[in-house]
Backbone as ProteinMPNN parsed JSONL, in Angstrom:
{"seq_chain_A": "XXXXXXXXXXXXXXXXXXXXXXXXXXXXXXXXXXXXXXXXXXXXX", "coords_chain_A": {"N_chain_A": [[16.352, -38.051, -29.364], [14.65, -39.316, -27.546], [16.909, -41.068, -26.888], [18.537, -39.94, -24.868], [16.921, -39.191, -23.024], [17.124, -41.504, -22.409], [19.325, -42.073, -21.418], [20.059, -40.006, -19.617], [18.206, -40.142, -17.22], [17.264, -38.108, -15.449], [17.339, -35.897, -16.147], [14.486, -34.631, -17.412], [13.42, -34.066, -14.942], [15.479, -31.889, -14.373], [15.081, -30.184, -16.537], [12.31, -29.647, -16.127], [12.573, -27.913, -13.75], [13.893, -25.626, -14.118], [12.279, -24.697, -15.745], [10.106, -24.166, -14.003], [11.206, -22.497, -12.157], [11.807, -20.286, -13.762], [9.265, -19.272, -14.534], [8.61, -18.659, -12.036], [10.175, -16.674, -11.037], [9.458, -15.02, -12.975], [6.611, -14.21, -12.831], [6.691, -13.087, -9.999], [8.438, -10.495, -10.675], [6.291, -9.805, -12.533], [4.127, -9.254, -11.002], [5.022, -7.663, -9.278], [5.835, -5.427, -10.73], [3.029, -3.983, -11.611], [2.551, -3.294, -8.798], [4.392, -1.566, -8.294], [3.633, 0.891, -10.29], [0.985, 1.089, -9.361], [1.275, 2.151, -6.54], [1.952, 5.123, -6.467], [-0.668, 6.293, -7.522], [-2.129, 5.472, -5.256], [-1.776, 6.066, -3.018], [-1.865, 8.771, -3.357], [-4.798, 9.253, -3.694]], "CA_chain_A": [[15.93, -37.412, -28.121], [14.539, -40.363, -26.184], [18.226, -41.62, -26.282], [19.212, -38.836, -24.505], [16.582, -39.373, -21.798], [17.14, -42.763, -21.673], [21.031, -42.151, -20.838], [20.265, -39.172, -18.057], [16.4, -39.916, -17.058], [16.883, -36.966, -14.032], [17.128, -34.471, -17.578], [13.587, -33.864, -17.275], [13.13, -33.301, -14.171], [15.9, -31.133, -13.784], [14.23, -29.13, -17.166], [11.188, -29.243, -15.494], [12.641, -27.275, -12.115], [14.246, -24.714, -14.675], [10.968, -23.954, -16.293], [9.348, -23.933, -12.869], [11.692, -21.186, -12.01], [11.573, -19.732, -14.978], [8.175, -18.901, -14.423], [8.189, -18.343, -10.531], [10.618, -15.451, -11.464], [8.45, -13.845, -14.449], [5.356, -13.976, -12.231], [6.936, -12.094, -9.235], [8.923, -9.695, -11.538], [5.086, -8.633, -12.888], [2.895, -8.978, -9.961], [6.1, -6.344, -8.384], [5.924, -4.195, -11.446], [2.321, -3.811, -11.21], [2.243, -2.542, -7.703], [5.258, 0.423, -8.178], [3.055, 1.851, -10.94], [-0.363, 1.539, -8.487], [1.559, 2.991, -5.199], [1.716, 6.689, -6.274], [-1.744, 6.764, -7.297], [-3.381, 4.817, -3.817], [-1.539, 7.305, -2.032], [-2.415, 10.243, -3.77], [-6.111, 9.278, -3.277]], "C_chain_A": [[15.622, -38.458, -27.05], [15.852, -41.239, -26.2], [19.061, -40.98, -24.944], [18.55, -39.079, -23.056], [16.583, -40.828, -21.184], [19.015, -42.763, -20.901], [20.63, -41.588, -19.421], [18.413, -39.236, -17.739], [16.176, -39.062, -16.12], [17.029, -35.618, -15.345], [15.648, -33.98, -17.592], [13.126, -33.424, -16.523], [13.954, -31.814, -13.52], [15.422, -29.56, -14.951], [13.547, -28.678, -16.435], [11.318, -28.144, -14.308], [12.965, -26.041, -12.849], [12.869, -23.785, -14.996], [10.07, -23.372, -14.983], [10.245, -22.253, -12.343], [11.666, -20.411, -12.311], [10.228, -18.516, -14.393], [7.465, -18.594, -12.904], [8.473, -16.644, -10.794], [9.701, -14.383, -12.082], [7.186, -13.644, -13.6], [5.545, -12.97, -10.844], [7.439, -10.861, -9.933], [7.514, -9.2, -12.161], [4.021, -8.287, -11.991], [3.646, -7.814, -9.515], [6.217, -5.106, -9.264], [4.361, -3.236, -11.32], [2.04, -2.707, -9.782], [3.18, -1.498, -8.118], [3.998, 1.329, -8.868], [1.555, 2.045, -10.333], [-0.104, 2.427, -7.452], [1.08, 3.982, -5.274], [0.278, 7.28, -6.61], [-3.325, 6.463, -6.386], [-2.532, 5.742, -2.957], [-1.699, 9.039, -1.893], [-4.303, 10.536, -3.102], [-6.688, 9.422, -1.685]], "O_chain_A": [[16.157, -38.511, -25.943], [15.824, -42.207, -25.44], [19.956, -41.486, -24.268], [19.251, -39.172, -22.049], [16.25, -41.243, -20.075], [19.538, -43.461, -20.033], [20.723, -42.213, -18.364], [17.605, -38.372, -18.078], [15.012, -38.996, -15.725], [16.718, -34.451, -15.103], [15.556, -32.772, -17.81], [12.381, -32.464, -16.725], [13.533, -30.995, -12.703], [15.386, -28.385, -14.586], [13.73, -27.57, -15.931], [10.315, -27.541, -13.928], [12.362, -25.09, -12.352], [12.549, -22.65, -14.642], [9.464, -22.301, -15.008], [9.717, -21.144, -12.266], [11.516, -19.446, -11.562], [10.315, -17.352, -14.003], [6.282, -18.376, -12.642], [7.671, -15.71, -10.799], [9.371, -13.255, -11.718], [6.692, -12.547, -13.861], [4.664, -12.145, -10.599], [6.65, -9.94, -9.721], [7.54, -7.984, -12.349], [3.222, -7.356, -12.095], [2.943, -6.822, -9.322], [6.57, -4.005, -8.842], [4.395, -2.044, -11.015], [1.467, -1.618, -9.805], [2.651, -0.404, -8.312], [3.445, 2.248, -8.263], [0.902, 3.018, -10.709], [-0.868, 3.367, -7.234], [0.074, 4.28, -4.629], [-0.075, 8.389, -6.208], [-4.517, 6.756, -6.475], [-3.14, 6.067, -1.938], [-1.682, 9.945, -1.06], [-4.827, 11.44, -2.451], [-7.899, 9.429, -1.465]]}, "name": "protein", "num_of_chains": 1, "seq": "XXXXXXXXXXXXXXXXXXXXXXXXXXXXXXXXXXXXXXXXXXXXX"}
């Protein structure tokens, strides 16, 4: 493994941007699910 980053040393950062995405995605995708299922009952009220 550290051969691997010693050949391409931009390999972890370009992991690193994946995971960052990764997890930008998954966090909008539940903060956005969240609200549909609150709407119909803050407008009912």
């Amino acid at each position: 493994m550290s051969d691997l980053l010693d050949e391409y040393p931009m390999l972890i950062f370009g992991l690193e941007a994946l995971l960052a995405l990764f997890l930008l995605i998954f966090i909008v995708m539940w903060t956005a699910s969240g609200r549909k299922k609150r709407a119909p009952r803050d407008s009912q009220d």
